[in-house]
N, C-alpha and C positions, 0 to 999 in steps of 0.2 A: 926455324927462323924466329928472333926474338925482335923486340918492338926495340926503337929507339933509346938508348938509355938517357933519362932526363935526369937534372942534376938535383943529388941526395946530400942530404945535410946526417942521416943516417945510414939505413940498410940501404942497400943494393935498391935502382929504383925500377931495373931493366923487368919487362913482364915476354912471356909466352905470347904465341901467336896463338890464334885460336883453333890452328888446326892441330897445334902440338900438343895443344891444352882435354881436345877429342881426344889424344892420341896417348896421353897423358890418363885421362879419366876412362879411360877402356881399360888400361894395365891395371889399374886399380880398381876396377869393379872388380875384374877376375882374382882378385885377391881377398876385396872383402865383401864379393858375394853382391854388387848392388845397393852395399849399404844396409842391407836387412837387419845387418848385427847390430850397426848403431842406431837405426831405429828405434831397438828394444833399448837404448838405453835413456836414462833420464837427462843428460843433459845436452849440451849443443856440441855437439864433433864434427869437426871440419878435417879434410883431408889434403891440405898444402903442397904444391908443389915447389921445386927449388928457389920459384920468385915470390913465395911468401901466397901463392893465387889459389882460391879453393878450386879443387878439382871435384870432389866429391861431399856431401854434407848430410845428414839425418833431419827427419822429420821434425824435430824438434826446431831448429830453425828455422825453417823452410816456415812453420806456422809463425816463430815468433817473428816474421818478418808478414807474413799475410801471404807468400807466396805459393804455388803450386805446383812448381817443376824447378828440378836444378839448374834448367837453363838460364835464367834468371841471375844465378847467383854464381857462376862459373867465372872463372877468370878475374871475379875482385876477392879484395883482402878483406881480413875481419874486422879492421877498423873501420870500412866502407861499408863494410853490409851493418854493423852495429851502429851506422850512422856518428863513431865519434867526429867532436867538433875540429880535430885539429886531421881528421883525413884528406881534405877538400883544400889543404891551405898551400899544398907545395904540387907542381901539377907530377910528382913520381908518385902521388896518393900516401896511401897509410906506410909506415911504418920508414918515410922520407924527410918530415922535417925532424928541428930542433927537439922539438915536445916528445919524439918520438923514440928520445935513446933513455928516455924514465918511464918505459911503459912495458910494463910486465908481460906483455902478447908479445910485443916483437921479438923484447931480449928471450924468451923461452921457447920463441920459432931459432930464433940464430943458436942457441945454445942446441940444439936438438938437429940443428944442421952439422954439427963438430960431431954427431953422433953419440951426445949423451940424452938420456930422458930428464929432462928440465920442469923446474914448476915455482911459477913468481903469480907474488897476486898483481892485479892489474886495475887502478884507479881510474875510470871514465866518463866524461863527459860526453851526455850524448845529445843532439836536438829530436825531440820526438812530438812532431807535429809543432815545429816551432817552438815548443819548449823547452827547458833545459831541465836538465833530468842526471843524477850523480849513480853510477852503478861502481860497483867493487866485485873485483871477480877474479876466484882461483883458476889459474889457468896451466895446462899442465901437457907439456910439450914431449910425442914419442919419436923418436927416429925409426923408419921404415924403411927399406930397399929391398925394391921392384928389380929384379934385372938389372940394368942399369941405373934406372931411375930410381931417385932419393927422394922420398916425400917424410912429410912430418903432421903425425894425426895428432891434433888441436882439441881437447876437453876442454870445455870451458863450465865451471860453475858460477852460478850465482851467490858470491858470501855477502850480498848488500845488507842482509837482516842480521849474520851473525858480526858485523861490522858497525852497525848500529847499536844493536845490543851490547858491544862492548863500548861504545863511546857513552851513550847513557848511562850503563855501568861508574863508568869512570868520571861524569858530571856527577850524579846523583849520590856516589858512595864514596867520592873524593871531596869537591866543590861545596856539595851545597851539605856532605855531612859537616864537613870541618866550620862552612858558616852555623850550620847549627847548633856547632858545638861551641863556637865562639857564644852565641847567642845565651847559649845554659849556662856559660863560665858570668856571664855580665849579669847573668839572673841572678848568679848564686851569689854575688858579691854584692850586689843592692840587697838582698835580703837579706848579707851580714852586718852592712854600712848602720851606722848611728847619726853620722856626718849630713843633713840636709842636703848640701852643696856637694859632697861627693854621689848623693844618691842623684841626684839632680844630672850631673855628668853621667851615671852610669845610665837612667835610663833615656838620655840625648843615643848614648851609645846603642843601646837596647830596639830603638827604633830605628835606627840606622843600617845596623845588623839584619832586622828584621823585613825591610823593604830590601837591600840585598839578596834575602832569602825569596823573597817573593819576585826579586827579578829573574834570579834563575831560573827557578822553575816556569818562569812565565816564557822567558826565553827558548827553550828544550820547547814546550807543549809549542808556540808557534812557530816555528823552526818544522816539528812533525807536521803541524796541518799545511805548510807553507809543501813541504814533499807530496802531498797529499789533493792536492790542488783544493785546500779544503778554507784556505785562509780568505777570512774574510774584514776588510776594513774599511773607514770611512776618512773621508777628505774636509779640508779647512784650509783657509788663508793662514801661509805662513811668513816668517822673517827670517833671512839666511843667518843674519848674525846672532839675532834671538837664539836661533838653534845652536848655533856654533857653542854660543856662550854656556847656554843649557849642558852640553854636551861636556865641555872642559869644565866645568865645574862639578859634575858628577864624577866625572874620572878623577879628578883630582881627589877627589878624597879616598880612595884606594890605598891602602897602608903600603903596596909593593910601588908606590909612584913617588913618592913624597918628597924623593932627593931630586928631581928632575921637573923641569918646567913646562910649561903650556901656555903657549901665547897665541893670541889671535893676530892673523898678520894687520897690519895698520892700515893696507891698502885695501884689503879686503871690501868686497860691496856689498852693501842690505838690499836683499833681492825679496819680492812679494811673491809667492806664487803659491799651489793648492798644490798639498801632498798627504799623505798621513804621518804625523807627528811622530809616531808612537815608533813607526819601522825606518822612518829616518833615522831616529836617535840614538836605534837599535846598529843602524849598519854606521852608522859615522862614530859611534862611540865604540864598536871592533875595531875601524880604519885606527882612532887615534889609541884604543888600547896595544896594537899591534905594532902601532911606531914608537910607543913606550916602551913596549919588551923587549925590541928593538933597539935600544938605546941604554946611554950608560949613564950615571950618575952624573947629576950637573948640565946632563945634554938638555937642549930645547926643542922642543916639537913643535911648528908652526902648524896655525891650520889658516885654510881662507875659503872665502866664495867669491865666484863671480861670473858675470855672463858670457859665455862660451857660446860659439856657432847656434846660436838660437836657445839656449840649453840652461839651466841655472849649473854649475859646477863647484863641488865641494871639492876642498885638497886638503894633503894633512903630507907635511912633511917631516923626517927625520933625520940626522947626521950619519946614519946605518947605512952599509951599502948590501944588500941580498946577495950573495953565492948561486951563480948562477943555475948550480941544477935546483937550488929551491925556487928561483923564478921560473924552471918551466913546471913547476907542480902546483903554485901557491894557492889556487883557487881548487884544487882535489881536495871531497871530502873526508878523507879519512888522512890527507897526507898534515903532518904538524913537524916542526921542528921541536917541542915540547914533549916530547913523549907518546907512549902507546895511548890511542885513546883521544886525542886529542884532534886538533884541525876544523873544526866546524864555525872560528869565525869568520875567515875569508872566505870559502863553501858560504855559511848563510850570506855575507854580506851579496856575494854574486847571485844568489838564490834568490832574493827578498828583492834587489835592484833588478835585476833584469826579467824572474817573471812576476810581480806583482808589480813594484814603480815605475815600470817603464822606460827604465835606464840603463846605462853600461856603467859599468869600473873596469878602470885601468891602471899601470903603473909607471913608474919611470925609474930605473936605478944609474948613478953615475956617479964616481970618484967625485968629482967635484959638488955638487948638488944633493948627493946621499938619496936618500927612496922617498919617493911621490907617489902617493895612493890618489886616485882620480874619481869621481862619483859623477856620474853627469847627468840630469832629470828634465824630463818636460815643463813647462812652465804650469800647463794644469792638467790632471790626469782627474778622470773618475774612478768614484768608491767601487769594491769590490764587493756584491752581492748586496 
């Protein structure tokens, strides 16, 4: 007997009864022995049955979850025992809303139900003790039959380090060498200049270049301790539009912007409140570099603040409309429309606001309106350590 089938925006939402599910996890010990074999191995193997439900699992989970017996973890799917954020939002559970037809666990459970051996990586958001936490993870789907019954043994590795390691890679040996390199090219040219007034411009340019460089890198190191829950910072009286203004004017000087406008909307309010300066400027200056890249030549990006259900609220709009499978990923760390390597300014922006400021971001995309980035903040929050 099967449960209810509740309505799926993706997989199949219908689950096992729990006596099918005994009946289910008995055929399959007798095959793989109790589990002993996955035991011995190093990472998390789950043993699926047709509704996507763990029937069987190894030790290895069972600890990284705190638990002591499979009873516990029987019958839910891996997006529910991993805790991602988007399990709990549709009541068919993991692998039944929208978010859940870009997600590398389900689609290499369903492929491995067609009876192929399947393997997608799988980009996750997870709440762990209330916080938010980004995992990446190779996942690698076998097809099995029991007698009758189909099941599919779930390996799941941890690639978050070697997924980092290549975005770091890809900042530090792309980003900030090519700022570098710009840096040595403005050196070498004031050292040949004879011109007062062109040396004068070169090294205008020369510190500019050079506080770029030091943003980057400053950006990467807080970003790591911010994963880390290691970041620490302090609070002051601020001014929405002061900020706003700060913000567009640094972006604008960006040599990839320069055809494209930045206006502050006129309605916009000047809002007082206590934040830190430093990680606001950091997540509203991705919102408004993101609706720049976003955007075509000539186009205008509005931004504004104002008072929202008790909330200070930044916005930054575009004339762009998002593709809807990049809106169910946008905030995935390692996901970018930009290339391999890339993604980590929507990830920090969600990182930085929600576990350090105390806030949410959201979006809005529509034909008429174009894409709305949303920042929403306490009016006053305390410092961090």
């Amino acid at each position: 007997m099967h449960s209810q089938n509740p309505t799926t925006y993706f997989a199949p939402a219908e689950r096992a009864s729990n006596e099918l599910i005994a009946q289910q996890a008995r055929a399959a010990e007798d095959l793989f022995g109790d589990c002993s074999f996955f035991d011995a191995l190093p990472n998390i193997v789950m043993v699926l049955n047709h509704n996507r439900q763990v029937i069987l699992c190894n030790r290895v989970l069972l600890d990284l979850l705190g638990v002591e017996d499979h009873a516990s973890v029987k019958g839910l799917r891996p997006g529910e025992l991993l805790r991602c954020i988007h399990a709990c939002k549709a009541a068919g559970g993991c692998g039944t809303t929208e978010f859940c037809r870009t997600c590398g666990a389900v689609n290499a459970t369903l492929e491995s139900q067609c009876g192929q051996k399947a393997y997608h990586e799988c980009r996750i958001l997870i709440k762990n003790n209330g916080k938010l936490e980004a995992m990446d993870l190779g996942i690698t789907a076998i097809p099995v039959q029991v007698n009758n019954d189909k099941f599919t043994v779930l390996s799941i590795v941890d690639i978050s380090h070697e997924k980092r390691r290549h975005s770091l890679e890809r900042i530090f040996f792309h980003d900030v060498m090519n700022t570098a390199g710009g840096l040595m090219g403005l050196a070498e040219l004031l050292e040949d200049t004879a011109d007062p007034d062109l040396a004068k411009e070169f090294i205008l340019d020369i510190q500019s270049s050079a506080k770029l460089l030091v943003e980057q890198i400053r950006e990467q190191r807080d970003l790591i301790l911010a994963e880390k829950n290691e970041l620490k910072f302090s609070t002051k009286p601020l001014q929405s539009l002061d900020l706003l203004s700060q913000v567009a004017a640094h972006i604008a000087n960006h040599e990839a912007f320069r055809h494209r406008r930045i206006l502050i909307d006129p309605k916009a309010e000047n809002l007082v409140f206590t934040s830190n300066q430093q990680l606001l400027h950091r997540v509203l200056g991705n919102m408004l570099k993101n609706a720049l890249e976003a955007s075509g030549d000539r186009d205008t990006v509005w931004l504004g603040s104002r008072y929202q259900d008790g909330q200070v609220e930044f916005w930054v709009n575009n004339p762009g409309v998002i593709p809807r499978e990049v809106q169910l990923q946008i905030f995935q760390r390692s996901f970018s429309t930009k290339g391999n390597g890339r993604g980590l300014g929507t990830y920090s922006m969600k990182l930085l606001t929600e576990r350090y400021l105390q806030g949410s971001i959201s979006f809005t995309v529509s034909e008429e309106e174009g894409t709305t980035f949303f920042a929403r903040y306490p009016r006053h929050i305390q410092a961090s350590g």
